[in-house]
N, C-alpha and C positions, 0 to 999 in steps of 0.2 A: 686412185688405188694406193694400197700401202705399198714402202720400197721392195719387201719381203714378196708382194703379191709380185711385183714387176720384174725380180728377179726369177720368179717362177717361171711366169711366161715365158722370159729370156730361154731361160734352163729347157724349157719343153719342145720351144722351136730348134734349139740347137739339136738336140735330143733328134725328133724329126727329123734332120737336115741329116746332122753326122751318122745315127745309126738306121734308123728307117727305111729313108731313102736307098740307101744302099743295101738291103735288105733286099728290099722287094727288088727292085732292079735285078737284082742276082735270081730272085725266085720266077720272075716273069721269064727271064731266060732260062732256066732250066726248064718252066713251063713248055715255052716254045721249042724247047728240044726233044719235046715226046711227040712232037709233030702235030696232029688235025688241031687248028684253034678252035673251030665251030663248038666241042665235043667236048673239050678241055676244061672240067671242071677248077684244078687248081692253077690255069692259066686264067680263065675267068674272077677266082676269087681274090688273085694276088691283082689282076686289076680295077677291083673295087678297093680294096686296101689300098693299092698308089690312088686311087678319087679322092679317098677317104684323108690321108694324107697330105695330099696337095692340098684340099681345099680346109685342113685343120693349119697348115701353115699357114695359108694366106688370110686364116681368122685371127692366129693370133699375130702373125705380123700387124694388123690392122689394131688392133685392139694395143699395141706396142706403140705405132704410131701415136695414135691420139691421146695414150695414156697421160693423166698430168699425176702422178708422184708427187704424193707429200709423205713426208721424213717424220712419224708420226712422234720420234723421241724428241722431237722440238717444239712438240703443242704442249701446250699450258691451261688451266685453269679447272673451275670447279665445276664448268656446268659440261654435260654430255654433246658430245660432237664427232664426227668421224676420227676414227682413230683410236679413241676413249676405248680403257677396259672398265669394264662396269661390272660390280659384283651387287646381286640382287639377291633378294629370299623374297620365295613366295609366300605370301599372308598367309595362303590357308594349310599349306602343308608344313612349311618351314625351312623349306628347304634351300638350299644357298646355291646360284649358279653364277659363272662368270664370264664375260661375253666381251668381246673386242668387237666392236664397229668396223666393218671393213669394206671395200669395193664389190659388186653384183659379183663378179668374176674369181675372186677368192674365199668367198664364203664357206662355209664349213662347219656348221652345227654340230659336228660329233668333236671338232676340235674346239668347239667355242668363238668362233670367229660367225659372226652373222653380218646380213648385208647390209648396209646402210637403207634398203629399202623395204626390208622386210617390217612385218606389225611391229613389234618387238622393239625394233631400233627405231623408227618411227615413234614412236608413244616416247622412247628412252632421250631422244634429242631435244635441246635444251634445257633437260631436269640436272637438278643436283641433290647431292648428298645428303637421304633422310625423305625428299620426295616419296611420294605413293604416285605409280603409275598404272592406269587398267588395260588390260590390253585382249584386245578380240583374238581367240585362240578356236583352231576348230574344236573345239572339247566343251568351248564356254570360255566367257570372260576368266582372264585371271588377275589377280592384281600382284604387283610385288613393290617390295619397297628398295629406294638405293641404298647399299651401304658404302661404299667406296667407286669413285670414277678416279682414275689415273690415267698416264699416257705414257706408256713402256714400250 
């Protein structure tokens, strides 16, 4: 994953840890201060929230763990690889899109960030600049061409 991606995760778990946690904690006891738990609907939902919670930290602890981090402003070259922004126009409409390769985990198509796994980037790895790549889309194939790959 990129460093950007890894500092997110950082951010979300801490996020969880310092306000979340502490959140519910306080709302589960006020729950149990209205007394019967059997009956207790917002004692019940604030403890699927702490489930939901705990077992989101312990995903992305996990996912922090194994992470390997690369520092994507330190890659070089012309051909497409993780990391890569790639600016493309599709053939048949003309239109210009720009797409950063990045980890399953930080993806983001409305911000332009796609997955290293997805069709797209798949088709996109190993091409360089001025390439034609076709790529299976639910719509129909599309094809577009590179105009620029960098690494910012």
């Amino acid at each position: 994953m990129t460093a950007s991606g890894y500092k997110a995760l950082e951010e979300e778990v801490n996020e969880l840890k310092a306000v979340e946690r502490p959140a519910i904690i306080k709302m589960i006891a006020e729950a149990r201060a209205h007394g019967d738990l059997s009956e207790n609907a917002e004692y019940h939902a604030a403890k699927e929230r702490q489930a939901f919670i705990e077992g989101r930290v312990i995903e992305l602890e996990d996912l922090i763990g194994r992470a390997e981090v690369i520092d994507v402003s330190r890659l070089s070259g012309a051909t497409v690889k993780f990391g890569a922004t790639v600016t493309l126009v599709d053939e048949d409409t003309d239109q210009k899109r720009k797409y950063q390769i990045v980890g399953d985990h930080e993806s983001d198509a409305k911000s332009g960030r796609i997955s290293i796994s997805s069709p797209i980037a798949r088709a996109l790895i190993g091409k360089a600049k001025g390439d034609t790549v076709e790529v299976a889309a639910p719509g129909g194939a599309r094809s577009y061409e590179i105009l620029k790959v960098e690494f910012v």
